[in-house]
C-alpha positions in Angstrom: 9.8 13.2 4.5 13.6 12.5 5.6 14.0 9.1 6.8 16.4 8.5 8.9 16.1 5.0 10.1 13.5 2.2 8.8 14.3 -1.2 10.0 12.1 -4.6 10.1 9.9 -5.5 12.8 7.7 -8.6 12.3 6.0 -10.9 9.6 2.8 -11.5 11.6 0.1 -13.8 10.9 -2.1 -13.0 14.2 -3.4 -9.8 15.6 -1.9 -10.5 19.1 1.9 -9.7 17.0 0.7 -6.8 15.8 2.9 -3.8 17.4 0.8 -2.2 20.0 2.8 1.1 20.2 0.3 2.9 18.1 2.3 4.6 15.1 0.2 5.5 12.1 0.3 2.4 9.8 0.1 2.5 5.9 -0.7 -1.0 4.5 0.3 -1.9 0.6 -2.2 -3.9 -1.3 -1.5 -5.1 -5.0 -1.2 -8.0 -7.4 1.4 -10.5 -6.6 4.4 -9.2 -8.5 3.4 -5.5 -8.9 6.6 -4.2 -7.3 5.2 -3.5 -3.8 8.8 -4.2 -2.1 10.7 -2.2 -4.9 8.4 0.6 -3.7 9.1 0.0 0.1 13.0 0.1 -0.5 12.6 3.6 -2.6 10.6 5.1 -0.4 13.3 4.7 2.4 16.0 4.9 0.7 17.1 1.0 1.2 18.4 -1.7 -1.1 16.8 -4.4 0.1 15.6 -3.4 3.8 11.8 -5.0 2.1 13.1 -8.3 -0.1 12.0 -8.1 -3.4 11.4 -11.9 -5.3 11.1 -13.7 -8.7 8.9 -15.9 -7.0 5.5 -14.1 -7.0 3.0 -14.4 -4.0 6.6 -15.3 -1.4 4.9 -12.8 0.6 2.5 -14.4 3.0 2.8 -12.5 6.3 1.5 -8.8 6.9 5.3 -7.5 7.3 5.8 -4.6 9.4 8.6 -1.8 8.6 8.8 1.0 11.1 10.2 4.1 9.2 11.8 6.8 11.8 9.9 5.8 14.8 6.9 7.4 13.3 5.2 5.3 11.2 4.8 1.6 9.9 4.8 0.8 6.7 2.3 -2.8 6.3 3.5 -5.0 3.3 -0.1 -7.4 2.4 0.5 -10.8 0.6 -0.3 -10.1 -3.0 -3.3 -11.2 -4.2 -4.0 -13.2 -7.4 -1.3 -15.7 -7.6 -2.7 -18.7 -9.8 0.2 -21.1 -7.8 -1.2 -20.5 -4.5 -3.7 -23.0 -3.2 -7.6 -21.6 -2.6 -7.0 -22.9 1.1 -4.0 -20.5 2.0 -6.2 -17.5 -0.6 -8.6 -18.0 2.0 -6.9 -17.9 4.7 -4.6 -14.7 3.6 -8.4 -13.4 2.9 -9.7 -13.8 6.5 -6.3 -12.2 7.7 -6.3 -9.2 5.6 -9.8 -8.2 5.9 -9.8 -8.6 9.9 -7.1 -6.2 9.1 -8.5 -3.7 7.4 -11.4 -3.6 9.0 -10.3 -3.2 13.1 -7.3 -2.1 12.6 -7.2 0.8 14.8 -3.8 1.9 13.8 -4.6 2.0 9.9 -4.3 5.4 8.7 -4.3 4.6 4.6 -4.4 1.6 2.4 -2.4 2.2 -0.8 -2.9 0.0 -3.6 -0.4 -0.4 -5.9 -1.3 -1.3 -9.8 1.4 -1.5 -12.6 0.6 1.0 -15.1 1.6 -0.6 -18.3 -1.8 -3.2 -17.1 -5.5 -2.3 -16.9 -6.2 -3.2 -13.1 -7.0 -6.9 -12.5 -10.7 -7.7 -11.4 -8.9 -8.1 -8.2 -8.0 -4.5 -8.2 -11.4 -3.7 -9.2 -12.6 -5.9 -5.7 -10.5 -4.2 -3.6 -10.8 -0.9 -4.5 -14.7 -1.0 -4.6 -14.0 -3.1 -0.5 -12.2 -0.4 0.9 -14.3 2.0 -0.3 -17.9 0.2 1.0 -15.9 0.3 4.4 -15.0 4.0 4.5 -11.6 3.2 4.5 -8.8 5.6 3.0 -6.9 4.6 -0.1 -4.9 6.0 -2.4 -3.4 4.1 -6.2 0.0 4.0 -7.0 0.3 3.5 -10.3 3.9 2.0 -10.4 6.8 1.3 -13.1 6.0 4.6 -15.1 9.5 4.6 -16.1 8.8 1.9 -18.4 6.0 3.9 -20.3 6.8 6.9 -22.1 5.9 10.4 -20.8 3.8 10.7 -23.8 1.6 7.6 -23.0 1.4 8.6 -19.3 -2.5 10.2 -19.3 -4.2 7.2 -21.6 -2.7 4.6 -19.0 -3.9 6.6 -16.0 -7.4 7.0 -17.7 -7.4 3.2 -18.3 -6.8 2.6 -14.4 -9.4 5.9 -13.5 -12.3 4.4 -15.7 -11.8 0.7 -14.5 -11.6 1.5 -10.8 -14.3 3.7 -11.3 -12.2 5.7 -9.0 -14.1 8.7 -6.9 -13.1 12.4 -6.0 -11.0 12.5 -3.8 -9.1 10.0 -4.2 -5.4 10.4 -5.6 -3.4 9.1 -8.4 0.2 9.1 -8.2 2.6 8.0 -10.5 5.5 6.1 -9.4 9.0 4.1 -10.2 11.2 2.4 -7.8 13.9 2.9 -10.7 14.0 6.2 -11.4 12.0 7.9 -8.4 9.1 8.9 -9.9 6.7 10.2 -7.6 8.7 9.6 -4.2 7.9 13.0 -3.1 4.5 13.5 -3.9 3.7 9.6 -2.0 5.3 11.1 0.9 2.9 14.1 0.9 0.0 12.1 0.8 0.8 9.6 3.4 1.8 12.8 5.6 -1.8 14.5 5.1 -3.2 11.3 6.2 -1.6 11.0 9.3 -1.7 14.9 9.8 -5.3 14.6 9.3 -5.7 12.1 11.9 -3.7 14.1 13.9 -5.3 17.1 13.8 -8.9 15.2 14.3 -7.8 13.9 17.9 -6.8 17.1 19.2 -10.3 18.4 17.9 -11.9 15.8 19.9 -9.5 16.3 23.1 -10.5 20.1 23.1 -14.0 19.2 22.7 
């Protein structure tokens, strides 16, 4: 995909801010830290459209990008930050999940995992969630510029086996620094909406 403008929209913390033009959105799931902003900013060909941070778990909002008038992209807090209190877990809990599940507009959840780790029993959680409710996902294994080419299949093995990760479902490898995998994200996030696409002008002619 070309993009041609991206641009900010809203840190929402309630449903009634949610936009209510109905583009396609993509959310981002992932470990606080895991370079889900870096990812953003690659994918649209920005510096810093999505703020990147030392400071893991700064992210507390669901923050809305809308990429060429098509599509959102969703930015979700990142989970398993040991500094952040249980109370505002929770509470980034409740928010998320009445996300994912009524979400109308949700099209595909990726979740993003840095390949040089095993995925955190929080990766494990969410994987295994999304999947109990039928909803789409996809892993993006990220910072694969920092592993050699060689070392590649063992780490994407490690992530396969400890997702348990079914048919279907795709791996893509990816780096904000070098581009890795830009191309092939962009095709799977198109199928998905093509997909959805196609399945309402089934039912209209139906």
């Amino acid at each position: 995909m070309k993009v041609t403008s991206s641009e900010f929209i809203i840190s929402a913390v309630r449903p009634d801010q949610y936009p209510e033009d109905g583009l396609p959105e993509i959310a981002l799931a992932g470990r606080s830290n895991v370079g889900k902003s870096s990812l953003i900013n690659r994918m649209i060909n920005r510096k810093n459209l999505a703020r990147t941070s030392s400071t893991p778990g700064k992210t507390q909002h669901l923050n809305y990008y809308r990429i060429n008038d098509a599509l959102y992209f969703v930015d979700f807090p990142g989970y398993g930050y040991a500094k952040v209190s249980k109370v505002q877990r929770q509470v980034w809990g409740r928010m998320i999940e009445e996300f994912l599940t009524n979400r109308e507009p949700l099209k595909l959840v990726l979740l993003v995992i840095d390949l040089r780790h095993p995925p955190s029993k929080d990766d494990e959680l969410m994987y295994d969630w999304l999947k109990h409710y039928d909803i789409p996902v996809g892993v993006v294994a990220t910072k694969a510029d920092k592993i050699p080419k060689s070392r590649w299949q063992k780490h994407i093995k490690i992530i396969k086996d400890a997702l348990v990760m079914r048919a279907g479902d795709e791996l893509i490898m990816f780096s904000s620094e070098a581009g890795i995998g830009k191309d092939e994200l962009w095709g799977l996030i198109s199928r998905h909406i093509r997909t959805e696409e196609e399945h309402d002008e089934t039912a209209i002619l139906e």
